[in-house]
N, C-alpha and C positions, 0 to 999 in steps of 0.2 A: 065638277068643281065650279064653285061660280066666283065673280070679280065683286066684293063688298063694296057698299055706299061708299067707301074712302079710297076704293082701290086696290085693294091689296086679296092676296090668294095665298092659300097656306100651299108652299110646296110639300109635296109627301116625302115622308120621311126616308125610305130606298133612293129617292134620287138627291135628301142632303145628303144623305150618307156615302153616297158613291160618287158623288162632285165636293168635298170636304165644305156644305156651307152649312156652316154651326150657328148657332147665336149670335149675332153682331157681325157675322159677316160681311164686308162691304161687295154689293154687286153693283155689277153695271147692263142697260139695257141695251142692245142693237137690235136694228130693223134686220130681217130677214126673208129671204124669197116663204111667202104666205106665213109669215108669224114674226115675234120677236125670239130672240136668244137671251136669255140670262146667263150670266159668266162671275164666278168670281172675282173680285175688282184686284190688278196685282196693285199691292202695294208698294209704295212709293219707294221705300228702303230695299224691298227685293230687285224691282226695278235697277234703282241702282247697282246694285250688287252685281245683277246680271248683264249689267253692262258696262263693267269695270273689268269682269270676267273675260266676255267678248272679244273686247279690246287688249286684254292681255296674252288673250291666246297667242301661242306661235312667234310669240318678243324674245324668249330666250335666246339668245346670241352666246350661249357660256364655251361651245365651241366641243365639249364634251360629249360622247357618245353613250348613250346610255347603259352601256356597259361601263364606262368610266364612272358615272356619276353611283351604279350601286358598289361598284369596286370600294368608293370615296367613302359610302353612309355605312357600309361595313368594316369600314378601316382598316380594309386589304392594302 
């Protein structure tokens, strides 16, 4: 595989397919001990998400044991 006048190298199609980078993928570049890595870039909305998640973990304070709480959504 060689690097074009512009840069660019077609990845093969077994490793978009098994790293999910489709069409218009956003990646990002990192240095790495004797190469670079390319990575899917997270997006900025997942990002977020997963870390509203994060932070929400383990805040439950309802004081209910999980036995109580499916007793509750079964309407025992």
């Amino acid at each position: 595989m060689k690097l074009t006048t512009k840069g660019q190298v077609t990845i093969p199609l077994k490793l978009r397919k098994r790293y999910g980078l489709a069409a218009r993928t956003e990646v990002t570049f990192e240095a790495a001990e004797g190469g670079v890595l390319i990575k899917p870039a997270s997006a900025p909305r997942l990002q977020r998400l997963k870390t509203a998640l994060r932070r929400a973990r383990g805040s439950a304070t309802s004081g209910l044991t999980t036995g109580d709480i499916m007793r509750q959504t079964r309407g025992e």
